[in-house]
Structures are given as structure tokens and as C-alpha cells.
Biopython code that builds the backbone (N, CA, C, O; Angstrom):
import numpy as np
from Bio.PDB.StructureBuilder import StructureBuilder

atoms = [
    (1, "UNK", "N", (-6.727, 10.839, -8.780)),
    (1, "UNK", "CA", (-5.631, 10.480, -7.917)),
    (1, "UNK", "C", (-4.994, 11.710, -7.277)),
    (1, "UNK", "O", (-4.067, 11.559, -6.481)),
    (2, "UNK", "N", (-5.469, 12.956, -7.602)),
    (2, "UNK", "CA", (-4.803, 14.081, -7.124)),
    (2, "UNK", "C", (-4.818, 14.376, -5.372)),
    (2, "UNK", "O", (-4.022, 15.097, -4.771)),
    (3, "UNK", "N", (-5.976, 13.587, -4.770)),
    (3, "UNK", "CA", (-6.286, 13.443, -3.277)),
    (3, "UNK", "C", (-5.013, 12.804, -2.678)),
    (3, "UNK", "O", (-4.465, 13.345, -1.718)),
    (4, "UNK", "N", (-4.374, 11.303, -3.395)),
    (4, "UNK", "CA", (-3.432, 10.867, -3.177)),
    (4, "UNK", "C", (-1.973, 11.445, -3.525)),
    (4, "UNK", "O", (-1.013, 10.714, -3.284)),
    (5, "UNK", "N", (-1.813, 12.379, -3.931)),
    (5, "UNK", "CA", (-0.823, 13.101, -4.065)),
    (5, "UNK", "C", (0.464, 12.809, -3.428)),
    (5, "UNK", "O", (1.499, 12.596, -4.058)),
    (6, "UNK", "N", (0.336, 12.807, -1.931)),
    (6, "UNK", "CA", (1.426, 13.186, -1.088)),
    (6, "UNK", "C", (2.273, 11.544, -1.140)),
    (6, "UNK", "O", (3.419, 11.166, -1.385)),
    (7, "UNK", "N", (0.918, 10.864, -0.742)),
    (7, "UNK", "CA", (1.331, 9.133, -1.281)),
    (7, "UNK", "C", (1.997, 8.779, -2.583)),
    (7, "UNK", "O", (2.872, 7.920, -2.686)),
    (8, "UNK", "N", (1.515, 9.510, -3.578)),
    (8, "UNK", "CA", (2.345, 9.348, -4.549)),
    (8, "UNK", "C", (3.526, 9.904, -4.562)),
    (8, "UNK", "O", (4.373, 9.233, -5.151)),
    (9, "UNK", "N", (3.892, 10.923, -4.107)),
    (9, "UNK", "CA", (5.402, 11.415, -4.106)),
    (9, "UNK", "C", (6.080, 10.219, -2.515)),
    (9, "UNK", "O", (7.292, 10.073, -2.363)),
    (10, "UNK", "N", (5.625, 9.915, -2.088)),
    (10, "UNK", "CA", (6.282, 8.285, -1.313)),
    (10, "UNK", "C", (6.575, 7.400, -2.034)),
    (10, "UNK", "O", (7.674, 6.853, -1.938)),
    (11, "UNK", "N", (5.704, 7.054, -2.896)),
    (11, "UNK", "CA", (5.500, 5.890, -3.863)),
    (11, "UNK", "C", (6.845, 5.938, -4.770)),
    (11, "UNK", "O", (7.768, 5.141, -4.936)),
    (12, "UNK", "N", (6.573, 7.112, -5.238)),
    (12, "UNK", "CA", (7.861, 7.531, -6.275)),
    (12, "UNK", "C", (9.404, 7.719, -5.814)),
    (12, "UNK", "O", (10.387, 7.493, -6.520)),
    (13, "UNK", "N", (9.404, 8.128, -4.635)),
    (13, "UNK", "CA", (10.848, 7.421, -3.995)),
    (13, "UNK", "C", (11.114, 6.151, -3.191)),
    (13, "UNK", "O", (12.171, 5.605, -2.876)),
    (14, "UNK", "N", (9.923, 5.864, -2.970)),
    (14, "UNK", "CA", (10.641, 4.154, -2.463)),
    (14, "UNK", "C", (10.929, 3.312, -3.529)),
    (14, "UNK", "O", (11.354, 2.177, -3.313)),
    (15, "UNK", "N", (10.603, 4.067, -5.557)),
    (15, "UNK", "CA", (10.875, 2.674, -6.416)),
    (15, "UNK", "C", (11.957, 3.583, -6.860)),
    (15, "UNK", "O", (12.583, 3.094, -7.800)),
    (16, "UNK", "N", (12.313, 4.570, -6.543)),
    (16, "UNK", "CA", (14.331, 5.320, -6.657)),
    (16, "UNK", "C", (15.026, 4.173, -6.037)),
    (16, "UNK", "O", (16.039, 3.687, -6.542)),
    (17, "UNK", "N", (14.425, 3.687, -4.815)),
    (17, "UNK", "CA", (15.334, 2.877, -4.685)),
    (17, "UNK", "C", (15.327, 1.570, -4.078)),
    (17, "UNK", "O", (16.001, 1.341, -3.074)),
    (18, "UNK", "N", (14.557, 0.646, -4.666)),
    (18, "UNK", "CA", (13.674, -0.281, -4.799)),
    (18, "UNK", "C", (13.209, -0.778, -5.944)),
    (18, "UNK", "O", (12.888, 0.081, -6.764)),
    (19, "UNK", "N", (13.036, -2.158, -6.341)),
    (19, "UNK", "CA", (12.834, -2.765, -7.444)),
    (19, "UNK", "C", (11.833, -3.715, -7.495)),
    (19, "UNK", "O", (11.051, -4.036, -8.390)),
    (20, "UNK", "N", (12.102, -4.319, -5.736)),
    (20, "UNK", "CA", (10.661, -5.574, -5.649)),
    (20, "UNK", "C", (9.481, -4.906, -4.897)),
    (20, "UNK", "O", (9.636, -3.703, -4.691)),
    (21, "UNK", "N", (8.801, -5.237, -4.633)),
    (21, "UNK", "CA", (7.490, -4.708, -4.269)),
    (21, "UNK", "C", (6.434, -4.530, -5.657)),
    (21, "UNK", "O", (6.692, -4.806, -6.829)),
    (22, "UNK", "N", (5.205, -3.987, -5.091)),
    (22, "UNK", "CA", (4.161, -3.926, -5.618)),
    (22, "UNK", "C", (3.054, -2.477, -4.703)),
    (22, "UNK", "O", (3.148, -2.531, -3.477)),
    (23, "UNK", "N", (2.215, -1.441, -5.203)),
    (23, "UNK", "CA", (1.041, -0.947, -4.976)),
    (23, "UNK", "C", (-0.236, -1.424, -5.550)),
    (23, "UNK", "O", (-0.550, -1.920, -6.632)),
    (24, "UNK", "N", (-0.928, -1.081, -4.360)),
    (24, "UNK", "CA", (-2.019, -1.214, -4.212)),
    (24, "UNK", "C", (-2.799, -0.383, -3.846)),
    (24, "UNK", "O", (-2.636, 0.098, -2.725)),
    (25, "UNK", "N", (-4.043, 0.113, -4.779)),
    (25, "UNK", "CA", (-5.116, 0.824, -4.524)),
    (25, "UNK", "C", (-6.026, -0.213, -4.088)),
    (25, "UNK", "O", (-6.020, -1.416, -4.352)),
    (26, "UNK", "N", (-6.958, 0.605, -3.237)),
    (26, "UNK", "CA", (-8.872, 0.441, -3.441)),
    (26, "UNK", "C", (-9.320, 1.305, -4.069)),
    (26, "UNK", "O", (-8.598, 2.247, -4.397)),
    (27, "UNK", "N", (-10.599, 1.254, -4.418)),
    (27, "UNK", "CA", (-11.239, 2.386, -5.023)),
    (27, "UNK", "C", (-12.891, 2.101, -4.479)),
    (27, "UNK", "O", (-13.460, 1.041, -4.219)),
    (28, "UNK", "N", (-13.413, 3.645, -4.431)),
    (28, "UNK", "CA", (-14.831, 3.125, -4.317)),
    (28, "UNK", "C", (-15.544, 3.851, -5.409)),
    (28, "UNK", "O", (-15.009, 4.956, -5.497)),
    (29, "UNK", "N", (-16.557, 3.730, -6.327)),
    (29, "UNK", "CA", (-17.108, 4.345, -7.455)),
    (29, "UNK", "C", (-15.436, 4.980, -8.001)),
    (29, "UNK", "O", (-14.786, 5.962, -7.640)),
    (30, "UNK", "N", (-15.197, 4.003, -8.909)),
    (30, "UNK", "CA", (-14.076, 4.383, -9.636)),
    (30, "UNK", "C", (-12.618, 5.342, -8.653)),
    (30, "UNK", "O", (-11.463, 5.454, -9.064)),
    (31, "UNK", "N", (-13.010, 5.739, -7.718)),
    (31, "UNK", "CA", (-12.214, 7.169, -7.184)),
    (31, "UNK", "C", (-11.265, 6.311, -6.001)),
    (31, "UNK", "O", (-11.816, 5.690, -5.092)),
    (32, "UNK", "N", (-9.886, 6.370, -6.142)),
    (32, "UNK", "CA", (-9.128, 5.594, -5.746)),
    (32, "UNK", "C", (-9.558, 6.519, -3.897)),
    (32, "UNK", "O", (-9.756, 7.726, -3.761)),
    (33, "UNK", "N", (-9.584, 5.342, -2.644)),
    (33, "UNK", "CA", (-9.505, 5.762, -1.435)),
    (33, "UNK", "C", (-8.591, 5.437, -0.958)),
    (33, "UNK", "O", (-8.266, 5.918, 0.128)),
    (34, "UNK", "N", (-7.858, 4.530, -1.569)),
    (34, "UNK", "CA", (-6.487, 3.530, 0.141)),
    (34, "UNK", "C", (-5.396, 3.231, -0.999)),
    (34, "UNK", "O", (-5.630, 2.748, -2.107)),
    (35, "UNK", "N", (-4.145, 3.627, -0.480)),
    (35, "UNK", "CA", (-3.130, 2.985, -1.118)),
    (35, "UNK", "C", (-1.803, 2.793, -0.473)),
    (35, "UNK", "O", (-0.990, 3.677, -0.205)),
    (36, "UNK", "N", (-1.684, 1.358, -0.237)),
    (36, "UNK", "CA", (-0.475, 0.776, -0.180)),
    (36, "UNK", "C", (0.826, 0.226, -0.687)),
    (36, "UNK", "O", (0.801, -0.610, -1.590)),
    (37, "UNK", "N", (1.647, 0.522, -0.313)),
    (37, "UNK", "CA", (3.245, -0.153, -1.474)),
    (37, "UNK", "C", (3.506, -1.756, -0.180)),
    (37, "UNK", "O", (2.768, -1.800, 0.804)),
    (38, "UNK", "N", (4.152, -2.437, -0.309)),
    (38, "UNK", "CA", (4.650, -3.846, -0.284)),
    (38, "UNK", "C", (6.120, -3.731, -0.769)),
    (38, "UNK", "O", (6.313, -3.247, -1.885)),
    (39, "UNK", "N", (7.011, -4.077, -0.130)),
    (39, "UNK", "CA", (8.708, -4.557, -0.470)),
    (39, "UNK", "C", (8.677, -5.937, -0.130)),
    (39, "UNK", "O", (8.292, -6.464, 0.914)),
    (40, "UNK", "N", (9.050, -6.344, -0.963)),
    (40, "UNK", "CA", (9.183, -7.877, -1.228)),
    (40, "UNK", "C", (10.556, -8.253, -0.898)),
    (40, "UNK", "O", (10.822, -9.451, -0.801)),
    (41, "UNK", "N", (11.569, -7.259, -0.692)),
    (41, "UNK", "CA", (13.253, -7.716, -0.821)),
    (41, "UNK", "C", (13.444, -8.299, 0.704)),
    (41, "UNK", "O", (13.424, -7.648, 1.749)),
    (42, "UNK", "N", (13.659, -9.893, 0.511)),
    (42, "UNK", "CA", (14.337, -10.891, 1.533)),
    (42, "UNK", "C", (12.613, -10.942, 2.623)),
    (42, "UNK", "O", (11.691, -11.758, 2.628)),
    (43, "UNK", "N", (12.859, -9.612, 3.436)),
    (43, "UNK", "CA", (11.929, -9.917, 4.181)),
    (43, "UNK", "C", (10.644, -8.885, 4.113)),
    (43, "UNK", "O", (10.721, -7.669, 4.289)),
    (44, "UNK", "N", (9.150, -9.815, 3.746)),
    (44, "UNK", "CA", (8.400, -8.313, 3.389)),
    (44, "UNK", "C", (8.186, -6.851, 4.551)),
    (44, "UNK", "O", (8.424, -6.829, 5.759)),
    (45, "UNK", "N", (7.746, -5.911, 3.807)),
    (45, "UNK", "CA", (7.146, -4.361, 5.069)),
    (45, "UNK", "C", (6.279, -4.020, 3.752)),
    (45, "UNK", "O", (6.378, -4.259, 2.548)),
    (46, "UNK", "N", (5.125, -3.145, 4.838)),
    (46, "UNK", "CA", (4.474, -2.193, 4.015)),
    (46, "UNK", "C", (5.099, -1.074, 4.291)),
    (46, "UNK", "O", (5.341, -0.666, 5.427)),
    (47, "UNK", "N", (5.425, -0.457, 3.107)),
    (47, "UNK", "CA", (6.516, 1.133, 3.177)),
    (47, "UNK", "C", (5.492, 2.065, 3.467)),
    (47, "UNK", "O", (5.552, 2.759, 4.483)),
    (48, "UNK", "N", (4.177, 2.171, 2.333)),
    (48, "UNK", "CA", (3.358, 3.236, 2.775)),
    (48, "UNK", "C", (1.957, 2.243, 2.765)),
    (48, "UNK", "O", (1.819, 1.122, 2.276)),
    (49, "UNK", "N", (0.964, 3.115, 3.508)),
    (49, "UNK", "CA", (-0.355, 3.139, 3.623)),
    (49, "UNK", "C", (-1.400, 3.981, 4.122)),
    (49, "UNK", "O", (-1.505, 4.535, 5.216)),
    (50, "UNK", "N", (-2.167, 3.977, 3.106)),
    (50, "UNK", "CA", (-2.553, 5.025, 3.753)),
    (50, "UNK", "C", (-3.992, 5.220, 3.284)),
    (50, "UNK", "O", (-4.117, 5.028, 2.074)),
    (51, "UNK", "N", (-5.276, 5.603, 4.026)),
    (51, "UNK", "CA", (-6.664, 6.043, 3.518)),
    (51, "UNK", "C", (-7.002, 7.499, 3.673)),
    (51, "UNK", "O", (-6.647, 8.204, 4.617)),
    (52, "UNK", "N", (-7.929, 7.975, 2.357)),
    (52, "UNK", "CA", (-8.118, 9.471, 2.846)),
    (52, "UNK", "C", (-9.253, 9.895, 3.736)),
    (52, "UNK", "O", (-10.329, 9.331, 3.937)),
    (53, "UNK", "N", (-8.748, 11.071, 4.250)),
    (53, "UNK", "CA", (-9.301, 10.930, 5.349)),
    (53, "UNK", "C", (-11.167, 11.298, 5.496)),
    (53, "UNK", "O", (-11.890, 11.596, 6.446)),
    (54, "UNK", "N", (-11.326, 11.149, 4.468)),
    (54, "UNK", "CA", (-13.162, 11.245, 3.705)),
    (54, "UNK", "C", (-13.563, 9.520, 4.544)),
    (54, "UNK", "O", (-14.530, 9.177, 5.224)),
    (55, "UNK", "N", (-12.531, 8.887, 4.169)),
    (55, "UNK", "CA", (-13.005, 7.399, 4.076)),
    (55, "UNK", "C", (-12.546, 6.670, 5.356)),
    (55, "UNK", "O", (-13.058, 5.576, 5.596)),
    (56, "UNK", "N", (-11.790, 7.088, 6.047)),
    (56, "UNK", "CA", (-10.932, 6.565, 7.397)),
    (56, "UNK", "C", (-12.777, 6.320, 8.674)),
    (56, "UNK", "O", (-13.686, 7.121, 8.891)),
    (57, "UNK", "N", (-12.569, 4.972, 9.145)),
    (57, "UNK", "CA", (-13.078, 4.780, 10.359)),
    (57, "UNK", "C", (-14.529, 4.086, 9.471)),
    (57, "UNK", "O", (-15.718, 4.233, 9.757)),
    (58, "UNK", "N", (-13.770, 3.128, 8.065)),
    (58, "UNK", "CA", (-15.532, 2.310, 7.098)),
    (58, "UNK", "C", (-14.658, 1.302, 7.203)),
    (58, "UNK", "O", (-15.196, 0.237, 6.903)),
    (59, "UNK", "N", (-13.525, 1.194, 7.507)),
    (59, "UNK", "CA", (-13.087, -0.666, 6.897)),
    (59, "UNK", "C", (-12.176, -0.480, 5.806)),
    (59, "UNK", "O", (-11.937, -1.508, 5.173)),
    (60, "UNK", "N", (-11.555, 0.667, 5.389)),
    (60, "UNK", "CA", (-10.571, 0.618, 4.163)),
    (60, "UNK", "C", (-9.401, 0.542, 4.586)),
    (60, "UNK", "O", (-8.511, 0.199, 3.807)),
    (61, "UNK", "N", (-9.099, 0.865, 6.013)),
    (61, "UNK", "CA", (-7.258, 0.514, 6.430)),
    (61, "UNK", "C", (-7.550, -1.168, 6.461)),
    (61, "UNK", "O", (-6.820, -1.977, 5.888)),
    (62, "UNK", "N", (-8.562, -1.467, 7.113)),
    (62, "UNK", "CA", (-8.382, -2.958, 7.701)),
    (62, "UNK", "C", (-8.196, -3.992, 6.334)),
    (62, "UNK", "O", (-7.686, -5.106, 6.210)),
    (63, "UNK", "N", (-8.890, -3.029, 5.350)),
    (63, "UNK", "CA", (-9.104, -4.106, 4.083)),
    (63, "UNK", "C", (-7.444, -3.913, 2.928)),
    (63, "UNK", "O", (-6.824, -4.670, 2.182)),
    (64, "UNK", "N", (-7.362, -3.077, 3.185)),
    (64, "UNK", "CA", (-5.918, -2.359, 2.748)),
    (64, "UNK", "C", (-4.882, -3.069, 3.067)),
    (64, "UNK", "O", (-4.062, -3.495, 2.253)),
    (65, "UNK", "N", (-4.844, -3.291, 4.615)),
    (65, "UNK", "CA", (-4.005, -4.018, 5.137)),
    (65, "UNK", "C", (-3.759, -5.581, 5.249)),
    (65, "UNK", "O", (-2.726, -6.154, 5.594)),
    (66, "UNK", "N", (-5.191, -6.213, 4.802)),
    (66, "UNK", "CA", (-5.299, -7.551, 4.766)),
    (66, "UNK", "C", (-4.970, -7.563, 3.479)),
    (66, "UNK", "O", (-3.861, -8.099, 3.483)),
    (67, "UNK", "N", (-5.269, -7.282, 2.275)),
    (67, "UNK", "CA", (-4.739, -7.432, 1.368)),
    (67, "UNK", "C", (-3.075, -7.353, 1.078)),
    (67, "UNK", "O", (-2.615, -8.136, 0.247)),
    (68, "UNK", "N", (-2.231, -6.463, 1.724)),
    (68, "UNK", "CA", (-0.826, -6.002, 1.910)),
    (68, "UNK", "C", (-0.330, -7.313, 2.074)),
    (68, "UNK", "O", (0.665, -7.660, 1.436)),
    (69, "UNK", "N", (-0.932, -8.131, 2.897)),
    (69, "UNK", "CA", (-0.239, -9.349, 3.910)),
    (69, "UNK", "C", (-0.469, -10.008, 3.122)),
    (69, "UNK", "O", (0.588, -10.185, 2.517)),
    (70, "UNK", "N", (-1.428, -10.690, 2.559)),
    (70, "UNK", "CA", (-1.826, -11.728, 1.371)),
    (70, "UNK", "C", (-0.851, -11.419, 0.412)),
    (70, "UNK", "O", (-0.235, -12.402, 0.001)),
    (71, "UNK", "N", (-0.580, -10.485, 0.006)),
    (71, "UNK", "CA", (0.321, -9.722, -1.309)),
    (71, "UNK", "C", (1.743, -10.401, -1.152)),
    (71, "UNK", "O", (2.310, -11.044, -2.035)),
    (72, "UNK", "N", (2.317, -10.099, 0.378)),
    (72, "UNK", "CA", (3.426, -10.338, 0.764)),
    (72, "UNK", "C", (3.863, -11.805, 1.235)),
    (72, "UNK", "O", (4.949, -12.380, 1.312)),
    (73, "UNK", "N", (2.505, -12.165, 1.525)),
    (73, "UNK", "CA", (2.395, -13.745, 1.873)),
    (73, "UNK", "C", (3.040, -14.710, 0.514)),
    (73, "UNK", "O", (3.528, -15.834, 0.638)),
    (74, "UNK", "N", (2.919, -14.088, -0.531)),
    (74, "UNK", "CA", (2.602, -14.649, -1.748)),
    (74, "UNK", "C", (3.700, -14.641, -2.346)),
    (74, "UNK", "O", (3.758, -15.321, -3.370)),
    (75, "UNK", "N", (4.687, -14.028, -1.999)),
    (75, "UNK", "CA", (6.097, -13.632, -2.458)),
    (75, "UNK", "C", (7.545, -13.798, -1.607)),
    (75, "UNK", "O", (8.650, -13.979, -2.117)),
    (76, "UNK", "N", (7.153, -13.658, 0.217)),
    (76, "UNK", "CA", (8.236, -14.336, 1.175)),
    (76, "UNK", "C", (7.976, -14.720, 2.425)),
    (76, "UNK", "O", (7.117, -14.186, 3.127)),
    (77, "UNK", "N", (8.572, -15.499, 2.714)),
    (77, "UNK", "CA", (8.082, -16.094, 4.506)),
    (77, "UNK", "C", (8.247, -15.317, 5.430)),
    (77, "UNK", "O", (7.951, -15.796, 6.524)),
    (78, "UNK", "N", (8.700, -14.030, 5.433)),
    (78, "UNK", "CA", (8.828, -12.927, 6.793)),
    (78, "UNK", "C", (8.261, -11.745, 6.483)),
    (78, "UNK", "O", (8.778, -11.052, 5.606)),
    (79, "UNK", "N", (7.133, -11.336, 7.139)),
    (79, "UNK", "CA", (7.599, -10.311, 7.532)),
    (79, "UNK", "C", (7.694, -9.214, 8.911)),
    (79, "UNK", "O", (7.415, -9.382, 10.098)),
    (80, "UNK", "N", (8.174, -8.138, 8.214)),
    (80, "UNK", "CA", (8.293, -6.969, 9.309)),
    (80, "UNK", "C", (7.518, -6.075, 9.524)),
    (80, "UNK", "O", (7.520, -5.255, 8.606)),
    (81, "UNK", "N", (6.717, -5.804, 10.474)),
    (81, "UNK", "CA", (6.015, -4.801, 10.628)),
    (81, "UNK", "C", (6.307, -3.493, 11.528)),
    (81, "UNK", "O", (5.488, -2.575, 11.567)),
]
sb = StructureBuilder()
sb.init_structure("model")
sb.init_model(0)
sb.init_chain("A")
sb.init_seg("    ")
for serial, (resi, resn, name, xyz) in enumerate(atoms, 1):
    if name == "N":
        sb.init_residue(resn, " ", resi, " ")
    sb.init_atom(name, np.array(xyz, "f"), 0.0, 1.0, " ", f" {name:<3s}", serial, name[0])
structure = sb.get_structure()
């Protein structure tokens, strides 16, 4: 996870101050590539997302992102993009 680094120091202040939501990795051969956070409060957003850039331009934002929406689908009737 050390590739994701910078995402993780995002990750770690949007739940300072934040409680609903959820992350989400992909991974390909075990090695995490895409990761997204989800806020669930009232109306959903994806806060971060993001693929590295080894893997950008195969289908991991698009799949990243369909999953985000399903995630958020699943928890409130709006959201914001």
C-alpha cells in the first residue's frame, strides 16, 4: 500500500471528520491499484479516487467508479458529483 500513500493521508482526514462512508480498493495480483472513499452523510460524493498511474488508461477508474455508485446507491437516494 506504500504506492497509495498520498491517498491514504486523504483517507485519514476525511474520517477526522466524517463517520459515514466507506473505502474501497481494487487490487490486481494481491497489490492494491484504485482506491476510493464514499460519504454516505444525507447526500452521497466520492471524496477521493484515485488509480496509480502504472494502471491508469485498463478500466480501473471506470470500474472504481461503478462500484462507488453501487456503494452509494445502497445507502442514499442522492447523489453529488
Amino acid at each position: 500500500m506504500q504506492k497509495l500513500k498520498p491517498f491514504e493521508d486523504e483517507i485519514a482526514a476525511f474520517f477526522e471528520n466524517n463517520t459515514v462512508g466507506e473505502v474501497v480498493y481494487l487490487y490486481q495480483a494481491a497489490e492494491p491499484v484504485a482506491v476510493g472513499v464514499v460519504d454516505y452523510e444525507d447526500i452521497g460524493t466520492m471524496t477521493v479516487i484515485g488509480v496509480l498511474p502504472e494502471f491508469r488508461r485498463q478500466g480501473w477508474g471506470t470500474r472504481l467508479h461503478r462500484h462507488l455508485m453501487w456503494a452509494i446507491q445502497q445507502h442514499v437516494e442522492l447523489y453529488r458529483g
